[in-house]
N, C-alpha and C positions, 0 to 999 in steps of 0.2 A: 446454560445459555452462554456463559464463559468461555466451553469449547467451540462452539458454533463460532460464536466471534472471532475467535482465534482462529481458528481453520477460511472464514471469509477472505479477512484480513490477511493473510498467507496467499488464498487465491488471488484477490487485487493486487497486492505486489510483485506475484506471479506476474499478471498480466500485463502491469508498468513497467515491471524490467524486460519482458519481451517485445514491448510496445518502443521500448529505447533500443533494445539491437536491432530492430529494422529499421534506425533511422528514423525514429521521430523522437526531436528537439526534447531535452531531457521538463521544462518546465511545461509543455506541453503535455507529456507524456501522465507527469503528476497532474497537473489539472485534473486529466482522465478520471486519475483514481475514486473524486468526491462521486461523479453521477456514479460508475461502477460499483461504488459501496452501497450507495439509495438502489438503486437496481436489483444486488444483491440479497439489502436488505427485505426488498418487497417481494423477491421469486423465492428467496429460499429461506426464508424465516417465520413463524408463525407467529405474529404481534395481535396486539388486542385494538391498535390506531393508526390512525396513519401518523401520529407524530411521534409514536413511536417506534413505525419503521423509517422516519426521516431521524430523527434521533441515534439511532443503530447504523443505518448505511454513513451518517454523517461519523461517526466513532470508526466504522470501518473501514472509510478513505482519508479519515487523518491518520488514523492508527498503518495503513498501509503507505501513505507519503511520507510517516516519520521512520517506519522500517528502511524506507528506500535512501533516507538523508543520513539515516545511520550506516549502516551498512556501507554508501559509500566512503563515508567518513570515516571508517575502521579501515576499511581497502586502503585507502590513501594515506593513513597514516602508518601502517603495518607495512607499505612499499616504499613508502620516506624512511621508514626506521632500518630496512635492509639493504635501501643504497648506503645509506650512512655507515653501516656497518664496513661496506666494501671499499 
């Protein structure tokens, strides 16, 4: 179940950083991510409840908003460390 999560989570992120290159407003974009994960959870998971596919999609659009907070967070500090350099 661990990998399935993980592979979700990977695809939401996917689709919030694509959702941000065409121009749509980076808080907005994340917004996105919670119903995308409930969504996710419910077409492509086999749960025993509904509150534990609200439970899972809810895991797989924090878990895909905190990928996207990080990641930018490393970009920006890995491109402040190479001006500094220069």
């Amino acid at each position: 179940m661990t990998v399935e999560l993980g592979l979700l989570i990977a695809l939401v992120y996917s689709i919030v950083e694509s959702l941000e290159k065409f121009g749509v407003d980076r808080n907005l974009a994340h917004l996105t991510a919670i119903p995308l994960g409930i969504l996710s959870s419910f077409t492509l998971l086999q749960c025993t409840s509904i509150r534990e596919y609200l439970i899972k999609g809810l895991v797989i659009g924090i878990g895909a908003v905190g990928t996207c907070d990080t990641a930018c967070n490393v970009v920006k500090k890995v491109k402040k460390n190479i001006k500094r350099s220069d």
